[in-house]
N, C-alpha and C positions, 0 to 999 in steps of 0.2 A: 202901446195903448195907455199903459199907465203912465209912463213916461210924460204923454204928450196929454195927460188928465182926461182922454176919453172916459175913463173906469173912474168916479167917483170913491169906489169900492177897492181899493188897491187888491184884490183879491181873483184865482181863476181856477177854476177846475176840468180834469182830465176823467172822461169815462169811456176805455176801451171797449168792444166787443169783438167777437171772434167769429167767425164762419162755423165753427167748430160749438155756436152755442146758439144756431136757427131756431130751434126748436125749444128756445128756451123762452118763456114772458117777455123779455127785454130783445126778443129774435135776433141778438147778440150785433146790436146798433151800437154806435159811439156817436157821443158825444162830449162838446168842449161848452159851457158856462165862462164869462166874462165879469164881473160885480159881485158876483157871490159863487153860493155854491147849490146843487138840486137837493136841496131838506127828505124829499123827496124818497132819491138815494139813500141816505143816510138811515131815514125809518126803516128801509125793507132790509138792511144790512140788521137790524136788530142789534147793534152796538151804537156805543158814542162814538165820536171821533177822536181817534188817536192821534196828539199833535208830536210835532220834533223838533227840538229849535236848528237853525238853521247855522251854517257859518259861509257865507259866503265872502272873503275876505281873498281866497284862490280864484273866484270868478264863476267856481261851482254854487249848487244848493247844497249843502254838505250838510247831513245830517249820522248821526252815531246808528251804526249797526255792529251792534259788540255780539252775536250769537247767531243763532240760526240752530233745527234741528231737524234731524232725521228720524222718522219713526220714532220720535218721540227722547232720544239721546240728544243732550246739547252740542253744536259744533261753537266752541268760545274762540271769539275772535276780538280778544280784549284789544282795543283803542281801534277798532276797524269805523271805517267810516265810507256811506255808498253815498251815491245821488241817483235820483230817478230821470229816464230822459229817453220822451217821449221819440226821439229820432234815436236809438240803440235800438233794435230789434228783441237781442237774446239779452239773456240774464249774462254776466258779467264777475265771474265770482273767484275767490281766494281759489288754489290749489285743492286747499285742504276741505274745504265746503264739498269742491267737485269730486275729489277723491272718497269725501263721505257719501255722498249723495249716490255717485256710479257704483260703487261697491253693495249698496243696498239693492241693483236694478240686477236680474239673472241677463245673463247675456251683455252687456254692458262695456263698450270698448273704449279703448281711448286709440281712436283710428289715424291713424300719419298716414294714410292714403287722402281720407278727408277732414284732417289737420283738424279732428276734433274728436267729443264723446258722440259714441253712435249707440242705440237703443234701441231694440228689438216691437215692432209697431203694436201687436199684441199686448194680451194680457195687460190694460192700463188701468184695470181693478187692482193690481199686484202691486203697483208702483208705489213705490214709500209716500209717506205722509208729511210733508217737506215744508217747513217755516222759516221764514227773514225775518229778525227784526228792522223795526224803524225806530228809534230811542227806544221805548219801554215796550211797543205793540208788536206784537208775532202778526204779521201774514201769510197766510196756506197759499202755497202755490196749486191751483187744483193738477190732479194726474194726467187730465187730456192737455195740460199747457207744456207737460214735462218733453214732449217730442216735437219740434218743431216741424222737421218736413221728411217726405222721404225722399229716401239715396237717390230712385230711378231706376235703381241697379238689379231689381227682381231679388235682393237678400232680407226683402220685411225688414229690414232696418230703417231709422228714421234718423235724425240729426239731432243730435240732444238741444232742447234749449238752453239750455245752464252752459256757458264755455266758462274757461281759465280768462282770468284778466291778463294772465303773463306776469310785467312786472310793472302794471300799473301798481299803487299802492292804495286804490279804493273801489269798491263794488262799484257798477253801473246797472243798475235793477231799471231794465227796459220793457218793450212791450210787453213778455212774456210775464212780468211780475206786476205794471200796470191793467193787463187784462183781467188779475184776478183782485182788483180791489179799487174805489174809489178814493182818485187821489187831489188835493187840495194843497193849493199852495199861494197860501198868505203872506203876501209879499209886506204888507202893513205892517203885521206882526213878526216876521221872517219866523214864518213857521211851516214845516210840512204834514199836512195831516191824512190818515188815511182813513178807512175802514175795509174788512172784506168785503168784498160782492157776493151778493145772493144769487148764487149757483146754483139750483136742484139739480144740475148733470154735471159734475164735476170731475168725473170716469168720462163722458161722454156721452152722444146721444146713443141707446140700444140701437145692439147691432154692429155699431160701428168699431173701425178700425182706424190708427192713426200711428 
């Protein structure tokens, strides 16, 4: 669309929701913007936007994620670098991220049955308090995004959404990380910008289980 100058605005933005956030003001809808972005969004977020320059010279949006933290400990990840992408489901992370992140979670596996971190569906008040950088801006992954789905298998385990990249050499921060923040990306300026999303249930809806 840009390309072909429908978008006067070389500009488009990305707002996930979740089934996991009904019962939330926004009854956890998505949507996509074309020319700009929903201002909107941006007020209820109660931040500015945080921009990141971009390198897209790979053919990626490559923007710097040098950190990330758990419960509040930095995990440094000097010259790392992620792209966001709205067709990756899970989060997409260093070793060392996931290895911080699972060891924070009780019960917490790194499963070679199913070739990934598995997480106990309970207690999602418990779960660490978990941040990515985008250049300079941390965003919260909220605790009910941290489980992706369950096994099926009758063990209350659930499928971590954070996996290993393996030996890719840059984060892919997908739905799971686009659900928790409004994402912007200026193509004019080759910038990618975020803010958090204004979550009041960010444990989850009461009662539930995931």
């Amino acid at each position: 669309m840009i390309a072909q100058k429908d978008i006067t605005n070389p500009i488009w933005s990305v707002y996930l929701g979740s089934v996991k956030d009904l019962g939330d003001p926004d009854q956890g809808k998505s949507f996509y913007t074309f020319g700009n972005y929903d201002e909107s969004v941006v007020k209820a977020s109660g931040q500015s936007i945080g921009w990141a320059p971009v390198d897209s010279s790979n053919g990626f949006w490559m923007f710097s994620s040098a950190s990330g933290s758990i419960n509040g400990k930095t995990v440094e990840q000097s010259g790392n670098k992620a792209i966001a992408d709205t067709g990756t489901t899970l989060m997409l992370m260093s070793d060392q991220f996931c290895e911080a992140l699972y060891g924070a979670i009780d019960g917490a596996q790194n499963s070679r049955r199913y070739g990934g971190w598995i997480i106990p569906s309970t207690n999602i008040d418990q779960r660490p308090d978990v941040k990515v950088a985008v250049g300079d801006n941390m965003i919260t992954i909220e605790k009910e995004q941290l489980g992706w789905a369950d096994l099926g298998d009758g063990s209350g385990m659930v499928f971590g959404a954070v996996q290993s990249r393996g030996n890719l050499g840059f984060d892919i921060l997908g739905d799971t990380f686009l659900i928790c923040c409004y994402a912007i990306f200026d193509v004019g300026q080759k910038r990618f910008g975020v803010v958090q999303r204004a979550d009041p249930t960010p444990v989850g809806q009461p009662g539930g289980r995931q």
